[in-house]
Biotite code that builds the C-alpha atoms (Angstrom):
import biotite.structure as struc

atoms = struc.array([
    struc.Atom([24.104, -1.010, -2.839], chain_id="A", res_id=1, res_name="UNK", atom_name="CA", element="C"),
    struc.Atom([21.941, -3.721, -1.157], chain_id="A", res_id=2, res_name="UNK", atom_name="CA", element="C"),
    struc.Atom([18.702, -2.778, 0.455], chain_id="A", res_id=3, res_name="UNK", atom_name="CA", element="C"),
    struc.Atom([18.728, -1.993, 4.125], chain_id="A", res_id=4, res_name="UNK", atom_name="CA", element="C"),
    struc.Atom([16.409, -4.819, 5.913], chain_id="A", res_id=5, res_name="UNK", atom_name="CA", element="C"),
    struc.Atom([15.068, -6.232, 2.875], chain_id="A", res_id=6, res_name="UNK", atom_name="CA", element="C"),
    struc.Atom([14.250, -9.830, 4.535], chain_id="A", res_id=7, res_name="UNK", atom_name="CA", element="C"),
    struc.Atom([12.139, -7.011, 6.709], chain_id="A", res_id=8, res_name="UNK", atom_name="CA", element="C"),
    struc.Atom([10.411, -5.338, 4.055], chain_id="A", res_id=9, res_name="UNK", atom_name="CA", element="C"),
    struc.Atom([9.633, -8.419, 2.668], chain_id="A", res_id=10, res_name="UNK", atom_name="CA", element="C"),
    struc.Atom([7.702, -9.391, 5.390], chain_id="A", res_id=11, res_name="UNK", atom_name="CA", element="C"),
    struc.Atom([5.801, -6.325, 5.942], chain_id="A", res_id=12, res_name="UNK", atom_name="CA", element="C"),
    struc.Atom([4.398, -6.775, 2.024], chain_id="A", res_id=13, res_name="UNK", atom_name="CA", element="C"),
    struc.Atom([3.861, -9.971, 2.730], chain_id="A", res_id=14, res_name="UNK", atom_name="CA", element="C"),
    struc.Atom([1.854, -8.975, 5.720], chain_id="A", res_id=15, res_name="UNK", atom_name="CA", element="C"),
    struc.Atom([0.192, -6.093, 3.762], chain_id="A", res_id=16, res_name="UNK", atom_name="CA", element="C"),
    struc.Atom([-0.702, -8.842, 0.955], chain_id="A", res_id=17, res_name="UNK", atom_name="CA", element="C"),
    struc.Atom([-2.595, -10.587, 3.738], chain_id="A", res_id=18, res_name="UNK", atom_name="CA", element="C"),
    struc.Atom([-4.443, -7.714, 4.454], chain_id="A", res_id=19, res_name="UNK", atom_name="CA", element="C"),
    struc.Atom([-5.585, -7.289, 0.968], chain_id="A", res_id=20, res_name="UNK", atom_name="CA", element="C"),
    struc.Atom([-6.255, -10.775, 0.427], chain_id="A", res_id=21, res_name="UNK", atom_name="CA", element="C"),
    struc.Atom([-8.489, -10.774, 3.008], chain_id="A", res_id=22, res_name="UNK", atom_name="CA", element="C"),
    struc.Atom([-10.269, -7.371, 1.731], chain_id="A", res_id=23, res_name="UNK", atom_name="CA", element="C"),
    struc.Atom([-10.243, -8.999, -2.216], chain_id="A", res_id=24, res_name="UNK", atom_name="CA", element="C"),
    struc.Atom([-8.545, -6.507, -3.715], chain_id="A", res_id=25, res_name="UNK", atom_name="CA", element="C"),
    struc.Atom([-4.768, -6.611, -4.879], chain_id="A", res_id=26, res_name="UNK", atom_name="CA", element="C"),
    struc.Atom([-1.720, -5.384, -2.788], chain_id="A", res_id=27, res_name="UNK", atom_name="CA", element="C"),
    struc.Atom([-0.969, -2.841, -5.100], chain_id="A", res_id=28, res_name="UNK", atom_name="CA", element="C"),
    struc.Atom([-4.757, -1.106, -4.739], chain_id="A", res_id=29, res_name="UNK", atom_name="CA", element="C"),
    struc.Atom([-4.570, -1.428, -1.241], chain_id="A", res_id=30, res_name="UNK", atom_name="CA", element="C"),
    struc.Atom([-1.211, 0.001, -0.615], chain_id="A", res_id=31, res_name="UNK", atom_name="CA", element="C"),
    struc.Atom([-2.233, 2.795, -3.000], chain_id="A", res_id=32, res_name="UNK", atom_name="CA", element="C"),
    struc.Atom([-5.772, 3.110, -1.346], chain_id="A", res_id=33, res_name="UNK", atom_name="CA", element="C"),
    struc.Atom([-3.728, 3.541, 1.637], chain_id="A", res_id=34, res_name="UNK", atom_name="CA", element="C"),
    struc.Atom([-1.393, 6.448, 0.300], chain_id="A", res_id=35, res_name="UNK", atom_name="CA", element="C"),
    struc.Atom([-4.656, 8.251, -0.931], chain_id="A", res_id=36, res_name="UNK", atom_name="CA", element="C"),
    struc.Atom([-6.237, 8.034, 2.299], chain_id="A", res_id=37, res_name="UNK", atom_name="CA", element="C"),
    struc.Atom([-3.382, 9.371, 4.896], chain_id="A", res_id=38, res_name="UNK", atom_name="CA", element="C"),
    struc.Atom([-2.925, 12.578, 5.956], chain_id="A", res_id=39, res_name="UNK", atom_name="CA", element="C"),
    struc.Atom([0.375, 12.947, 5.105], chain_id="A", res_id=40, res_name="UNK", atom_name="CA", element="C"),
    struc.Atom([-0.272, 12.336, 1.511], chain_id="A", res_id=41, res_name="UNK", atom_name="CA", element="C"),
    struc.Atom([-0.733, 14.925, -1.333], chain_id="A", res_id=42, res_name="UNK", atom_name="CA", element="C"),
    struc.Atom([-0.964, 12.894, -3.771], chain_id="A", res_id=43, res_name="UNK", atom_name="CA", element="C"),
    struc.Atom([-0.035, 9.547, -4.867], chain_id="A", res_id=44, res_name="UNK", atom_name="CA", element="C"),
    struc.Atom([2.203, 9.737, -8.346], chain_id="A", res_id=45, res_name="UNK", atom_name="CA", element="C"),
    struc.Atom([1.114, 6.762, -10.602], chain_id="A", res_id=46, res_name="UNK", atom_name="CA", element="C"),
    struc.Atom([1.884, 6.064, -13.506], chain_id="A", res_id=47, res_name="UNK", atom_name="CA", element="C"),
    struc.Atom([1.020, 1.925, -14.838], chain_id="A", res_id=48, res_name="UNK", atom_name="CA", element="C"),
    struc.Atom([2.255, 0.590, -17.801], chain_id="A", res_id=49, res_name="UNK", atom_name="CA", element="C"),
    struc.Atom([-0.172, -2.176, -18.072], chain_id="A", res_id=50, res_name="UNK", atom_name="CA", element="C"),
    struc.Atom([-4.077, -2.560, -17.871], chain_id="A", res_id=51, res_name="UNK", atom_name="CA", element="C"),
    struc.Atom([-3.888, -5.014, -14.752], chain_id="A", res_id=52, res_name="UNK", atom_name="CA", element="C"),
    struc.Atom([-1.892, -1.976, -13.046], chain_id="A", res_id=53, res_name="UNK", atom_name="CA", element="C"),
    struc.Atom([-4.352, 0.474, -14.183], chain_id="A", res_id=54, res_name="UNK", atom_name="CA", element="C"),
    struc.Atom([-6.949, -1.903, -12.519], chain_id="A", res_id=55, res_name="UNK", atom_name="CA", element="C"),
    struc.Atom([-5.078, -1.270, -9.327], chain_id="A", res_id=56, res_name="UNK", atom_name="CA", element="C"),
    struc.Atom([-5.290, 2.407, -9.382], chain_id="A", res_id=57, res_name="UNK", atom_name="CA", element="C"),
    struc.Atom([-9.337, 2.594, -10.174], chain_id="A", res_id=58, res_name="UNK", atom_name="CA", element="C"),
    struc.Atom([-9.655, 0.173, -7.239], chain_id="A", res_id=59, res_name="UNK", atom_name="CA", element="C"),
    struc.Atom([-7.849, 2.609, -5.195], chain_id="A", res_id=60, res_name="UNK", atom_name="CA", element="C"),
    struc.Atom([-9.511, 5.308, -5.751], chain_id="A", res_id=61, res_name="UNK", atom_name="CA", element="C"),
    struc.Atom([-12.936, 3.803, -5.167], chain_id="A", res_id=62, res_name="UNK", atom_name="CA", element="C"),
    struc.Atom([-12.297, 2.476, -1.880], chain_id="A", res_id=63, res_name="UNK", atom_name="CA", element="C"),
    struc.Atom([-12.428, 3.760, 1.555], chain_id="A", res_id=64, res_name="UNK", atom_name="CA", element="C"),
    struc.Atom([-10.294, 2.358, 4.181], chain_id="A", res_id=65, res_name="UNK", atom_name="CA", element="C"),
    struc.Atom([-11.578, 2.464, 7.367], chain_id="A", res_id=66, res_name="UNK", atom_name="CA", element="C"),
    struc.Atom([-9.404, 3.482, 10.919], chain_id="A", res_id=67, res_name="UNK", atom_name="CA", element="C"),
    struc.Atom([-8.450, -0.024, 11.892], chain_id="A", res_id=68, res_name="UNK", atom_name="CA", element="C"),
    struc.Atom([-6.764, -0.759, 8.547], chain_id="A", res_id=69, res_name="UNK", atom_name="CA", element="C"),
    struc.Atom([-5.688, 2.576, 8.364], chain_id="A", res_id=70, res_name="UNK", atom_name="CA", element="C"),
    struc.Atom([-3.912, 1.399, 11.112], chain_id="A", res_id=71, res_name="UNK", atom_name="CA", element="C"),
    struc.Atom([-2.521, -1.767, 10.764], chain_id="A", res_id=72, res_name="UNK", atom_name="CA", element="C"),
    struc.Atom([-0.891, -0.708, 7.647], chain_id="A", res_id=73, res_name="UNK", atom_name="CA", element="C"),
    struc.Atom([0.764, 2.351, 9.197], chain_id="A", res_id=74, res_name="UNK", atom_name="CA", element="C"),
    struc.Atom([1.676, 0.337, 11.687], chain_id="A", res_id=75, res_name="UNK", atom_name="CA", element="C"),
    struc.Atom([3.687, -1.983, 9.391], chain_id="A", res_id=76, res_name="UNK", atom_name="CA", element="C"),
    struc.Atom([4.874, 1.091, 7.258], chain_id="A", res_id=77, res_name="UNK", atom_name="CA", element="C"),
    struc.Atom([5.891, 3.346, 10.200], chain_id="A", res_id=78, res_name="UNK", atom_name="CA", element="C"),
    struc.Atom([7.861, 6.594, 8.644], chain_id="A", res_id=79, res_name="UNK", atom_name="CA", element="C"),
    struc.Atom([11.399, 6.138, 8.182], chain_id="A", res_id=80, res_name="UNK", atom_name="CA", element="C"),
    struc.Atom([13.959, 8.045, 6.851], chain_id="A", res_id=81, res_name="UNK", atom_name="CA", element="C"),
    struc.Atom([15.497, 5.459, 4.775], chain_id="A", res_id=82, res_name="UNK", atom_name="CA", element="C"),
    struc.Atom([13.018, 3.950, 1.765], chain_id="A", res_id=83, res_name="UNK", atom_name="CA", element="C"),
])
């Protein structure tokens, strides 16, 4: 089954890669960062297979994302019921 708005999703990561770009750190520690930081969040479940994906998750984990890109990024990622 094809993905429901993919050419959609594909432009909020690209959007989200923006963000990160601009914060130097990779989309994948951001968008993780972000996961560890909401509310609605228990807890992230990671599991990289390589070293440059583990690098992801310690960046994560260090850094603190403040309200405004809190924001932006649950503004591109608003809850949906279809993933």
């Amino acid at each position: 089954m094809p993905m429901r708005n993919s050419a959609e999703n594909l432009e909020r990561v690209a959007e989200l890669a923006v963000i990160a770009r601009k914060m130097g750190v990779s989309t994948s520690a951001l968008a993780l960062a972000w996961l560890r930081s909401h509310p609605a969040v228990t807890a992230p479940i990671v599991s990289p297979r390589t070293a440059e994906r583990w690098t992801a998750v310690r960046e994560a984990v260090v850094r603190d994302l403040d309200g405004e890109i809190m924001e932006r990024i649950s503004d591109l990622f608003p809850p949906s019921a279809v993933a």
